[in-house]
C-alpha positions as semicolon CSV with decimal commas, in nm:
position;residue;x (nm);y (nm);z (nm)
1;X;0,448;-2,228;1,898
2;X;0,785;-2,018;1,722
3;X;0,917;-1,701;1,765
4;X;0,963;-1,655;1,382
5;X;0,687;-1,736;1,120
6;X;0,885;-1,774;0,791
7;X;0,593;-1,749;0,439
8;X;0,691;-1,824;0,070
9;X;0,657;-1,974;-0,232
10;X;0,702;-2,328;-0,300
11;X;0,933;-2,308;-0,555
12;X;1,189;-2,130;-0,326
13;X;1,203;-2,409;-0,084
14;X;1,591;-2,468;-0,103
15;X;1,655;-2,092;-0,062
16;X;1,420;-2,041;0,228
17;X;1,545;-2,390;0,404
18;X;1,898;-2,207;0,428
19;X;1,729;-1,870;0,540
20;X;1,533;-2,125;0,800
21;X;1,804;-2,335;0,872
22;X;1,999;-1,995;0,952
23;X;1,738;-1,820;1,162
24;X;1,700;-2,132;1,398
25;X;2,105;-2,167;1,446
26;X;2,070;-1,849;1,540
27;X;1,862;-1,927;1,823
28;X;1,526;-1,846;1,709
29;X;1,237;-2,118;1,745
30;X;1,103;-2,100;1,349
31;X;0,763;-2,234;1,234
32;X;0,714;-2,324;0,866
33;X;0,534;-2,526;0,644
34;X;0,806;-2,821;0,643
35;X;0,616;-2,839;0,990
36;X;0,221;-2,960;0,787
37;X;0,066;-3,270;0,839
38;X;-0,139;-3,416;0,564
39;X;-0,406;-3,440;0,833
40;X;-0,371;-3,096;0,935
41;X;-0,629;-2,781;0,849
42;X;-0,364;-2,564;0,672
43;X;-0,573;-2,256;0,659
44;X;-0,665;-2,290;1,055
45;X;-0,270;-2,393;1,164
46;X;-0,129;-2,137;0,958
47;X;-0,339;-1,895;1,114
48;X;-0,302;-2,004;1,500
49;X;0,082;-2,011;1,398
50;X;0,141;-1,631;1,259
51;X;-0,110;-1,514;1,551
52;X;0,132;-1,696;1,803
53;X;0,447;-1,577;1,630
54;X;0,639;-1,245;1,715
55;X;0,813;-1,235;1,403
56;X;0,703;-1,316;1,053
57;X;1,016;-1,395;0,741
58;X;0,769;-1,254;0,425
59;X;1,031;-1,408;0,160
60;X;0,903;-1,236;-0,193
61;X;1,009;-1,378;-0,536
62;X;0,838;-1,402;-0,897
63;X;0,665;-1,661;-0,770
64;X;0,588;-1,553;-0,394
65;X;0,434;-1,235;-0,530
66;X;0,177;-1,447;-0,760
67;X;0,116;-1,664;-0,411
68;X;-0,226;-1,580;-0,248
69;X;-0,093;-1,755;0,066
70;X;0,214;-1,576;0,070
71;X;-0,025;-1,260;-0,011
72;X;-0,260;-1,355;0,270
73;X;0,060;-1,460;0,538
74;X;0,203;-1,097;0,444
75;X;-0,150;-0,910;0,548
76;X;-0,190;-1,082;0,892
77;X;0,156;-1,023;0,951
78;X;0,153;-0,637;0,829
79;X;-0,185;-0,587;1,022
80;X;-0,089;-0,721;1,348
81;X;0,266;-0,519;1,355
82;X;0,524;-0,793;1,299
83;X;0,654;-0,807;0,919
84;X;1,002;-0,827;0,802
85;X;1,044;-0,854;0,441
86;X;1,305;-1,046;0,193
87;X;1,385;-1,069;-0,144
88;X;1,517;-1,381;-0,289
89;X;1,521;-1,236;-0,673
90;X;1,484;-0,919;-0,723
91;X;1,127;-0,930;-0,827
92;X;0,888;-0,626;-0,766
93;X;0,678;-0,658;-0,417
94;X;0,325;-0,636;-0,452
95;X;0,125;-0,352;-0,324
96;X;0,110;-0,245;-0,045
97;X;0,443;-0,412;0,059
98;X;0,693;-0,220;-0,172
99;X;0,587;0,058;0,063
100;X;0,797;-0,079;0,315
101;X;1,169;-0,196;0,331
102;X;1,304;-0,521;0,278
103;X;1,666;-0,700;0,300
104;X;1,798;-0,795;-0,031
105;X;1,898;-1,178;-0,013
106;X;1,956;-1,231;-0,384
107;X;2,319;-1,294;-0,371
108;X;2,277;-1,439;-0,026
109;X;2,443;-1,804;0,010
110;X;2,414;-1,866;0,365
111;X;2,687;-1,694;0,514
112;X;2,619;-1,591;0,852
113;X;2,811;-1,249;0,891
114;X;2,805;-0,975;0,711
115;X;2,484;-0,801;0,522
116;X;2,221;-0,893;0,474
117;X;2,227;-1,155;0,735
118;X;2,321;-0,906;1,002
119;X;2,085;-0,692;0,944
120;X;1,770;-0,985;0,938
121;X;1,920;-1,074;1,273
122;X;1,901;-0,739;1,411
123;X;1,540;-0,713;1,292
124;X;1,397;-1,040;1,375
125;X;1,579;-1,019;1,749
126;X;1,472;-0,668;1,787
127;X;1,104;-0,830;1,736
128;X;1,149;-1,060;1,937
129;X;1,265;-0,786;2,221
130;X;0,963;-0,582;2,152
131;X;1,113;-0,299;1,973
132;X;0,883;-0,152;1,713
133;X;0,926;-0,269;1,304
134;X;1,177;-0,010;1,136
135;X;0,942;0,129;0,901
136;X;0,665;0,191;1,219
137;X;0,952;0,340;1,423
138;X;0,965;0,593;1,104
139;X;0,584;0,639;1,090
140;X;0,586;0,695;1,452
141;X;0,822;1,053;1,416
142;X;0,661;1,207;1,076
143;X;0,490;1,494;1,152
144;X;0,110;1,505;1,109
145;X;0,003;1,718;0,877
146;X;-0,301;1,907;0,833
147;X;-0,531;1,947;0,536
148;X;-0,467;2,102;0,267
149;X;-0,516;2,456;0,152
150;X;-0,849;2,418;0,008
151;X;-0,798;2,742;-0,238
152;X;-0,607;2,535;-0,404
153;X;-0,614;2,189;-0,607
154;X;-0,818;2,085;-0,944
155;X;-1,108;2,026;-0,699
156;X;-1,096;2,380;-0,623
157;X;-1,024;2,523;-0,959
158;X;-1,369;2,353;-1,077
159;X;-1,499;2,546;-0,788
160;X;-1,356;2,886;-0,891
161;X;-1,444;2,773;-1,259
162;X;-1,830;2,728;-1,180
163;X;-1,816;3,045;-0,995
164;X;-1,691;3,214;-1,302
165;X;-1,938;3,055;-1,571
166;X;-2,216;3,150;-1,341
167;X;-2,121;3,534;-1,299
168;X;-2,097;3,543;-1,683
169;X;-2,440;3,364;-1,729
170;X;-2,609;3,643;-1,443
171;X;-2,431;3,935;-1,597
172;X;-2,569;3,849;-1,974
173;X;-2,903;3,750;-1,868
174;X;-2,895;4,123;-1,703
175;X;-2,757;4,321;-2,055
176;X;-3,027;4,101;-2,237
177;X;-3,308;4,234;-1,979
178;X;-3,206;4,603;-2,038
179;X;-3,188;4,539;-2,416
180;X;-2,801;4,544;-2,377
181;X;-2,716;4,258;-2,595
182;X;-2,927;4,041;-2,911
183;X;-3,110;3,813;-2,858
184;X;-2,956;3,566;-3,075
185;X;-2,601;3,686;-2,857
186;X;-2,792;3,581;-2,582
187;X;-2,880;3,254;-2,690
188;X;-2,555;3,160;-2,806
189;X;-2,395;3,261;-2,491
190;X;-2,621;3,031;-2,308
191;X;-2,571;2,715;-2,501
192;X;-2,239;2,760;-2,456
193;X;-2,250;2,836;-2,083
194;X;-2,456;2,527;-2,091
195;X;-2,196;2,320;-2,293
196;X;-1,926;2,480;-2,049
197;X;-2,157;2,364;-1,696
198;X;-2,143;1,972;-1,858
199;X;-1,781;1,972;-1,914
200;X;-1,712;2,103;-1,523
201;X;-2,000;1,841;-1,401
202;X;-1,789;1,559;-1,601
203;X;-1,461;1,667;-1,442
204;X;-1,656;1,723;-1,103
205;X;-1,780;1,354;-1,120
206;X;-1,408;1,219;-1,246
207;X;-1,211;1,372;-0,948
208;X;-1,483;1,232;-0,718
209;X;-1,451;0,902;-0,846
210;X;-1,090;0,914;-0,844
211;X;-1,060;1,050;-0,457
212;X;-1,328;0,771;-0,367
213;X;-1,124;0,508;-0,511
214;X;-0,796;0,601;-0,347
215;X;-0,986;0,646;0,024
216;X;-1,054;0,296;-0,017
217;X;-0,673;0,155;-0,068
């Protein structure tokens, strides 16, 4: 089993053989898929290797990003606390990975000094030594924060905006029991307060839909 788990895209092979060739001159014992069998259960060995790892080398590109193993090698590796991530082209990281930091290799040419091969170094060794992934070390110190003020917030306008429509409502169906406004006044008033309740009960059901679909990222 390696230290270093290194995932990408096929069609980066010559770029991630230097970053391989690189990380194991460097000392590191470096597992990737130059390492298959044709006999071998790729899904079941690429899983035993990234659990046995203490590193994993994400290397994203055009093509890495379209990769669902690349995808999938990225998720163990974010989930179990051992991700370091590289670029090779420039090319946007998929969600949730462009949350997180990664080295910029695309003018990298093997040299072995010098950013940003210093800096992979000092992250994969610091792995390796147990120290905690930069961008957990940064989660670790942010304050937690509490809820928000709930008197404030579209939620809580539609609250204060119900409230409203309903006082008007109760205060003209009182004027229209002590004669104080027309009937026909009356009856406009409440198809409108009508139309005006559908149009909050539409927003209502929007923001809910929206806040249940983003506590489920």
């Amino acid at each position: 089993m390696a230290d270093v788990f290194v995932s990408y895209s096929r069609a980066n092979r010559d770029r991630v053989t230097g970053v391989s060739d690189a990380l194991e001159a460097a000392g590191y014992g470096v597992w990737w898929d130059k390492h298959l069998l044709p006999s071998d259960d790729y899904a079941m060995l690429i899983e035993s290797e990234i659990d046995a790892a203490r590193c994993v080398v994400v290397a994203w590109s055009q093509t890495a990003r379209q990769s669902l193993w690349v995808r999938a090698e990225a998720n163990a590796a974010l989930d179990s606390g051992k991700l370091v991530q590289i670029n090779l082209d420039g090319a946007r990281l998929p969600l949730p990975f462009t949350m997180l930091s990664f080295l910029d290799f695309t003018r990298w040419r093997g040299e072995r000094s010098g950013s940003p091969w210093a800096e992979l170094d000092g992250r994969v060794g610091g792995m390796l030594r147990g120290e905690p992934a930069r961008d957990e070390a940064a989660f670790a110190h942010e304050p937690v924060r509490g809820p928000a003020l709930q008197g404030f917030g579209r939620t809580a306008l539609l609250g204060w905006a119900s409230i409203a429509l309903a006082a008007v409502v109760a205060l003209a169906v009182v004027m229209a029991a002590n004669g104080g406004i027309a009937p026909a006044t009356f009856s406009a008033l409440i198809l409108g307060a009508l139309a005006l309740a559908a149009i909050l009960m539409a927003l209502a059901a929007f923001v809910l839909i929206r806040v249940s679909a983003a506590s489920r990222r």
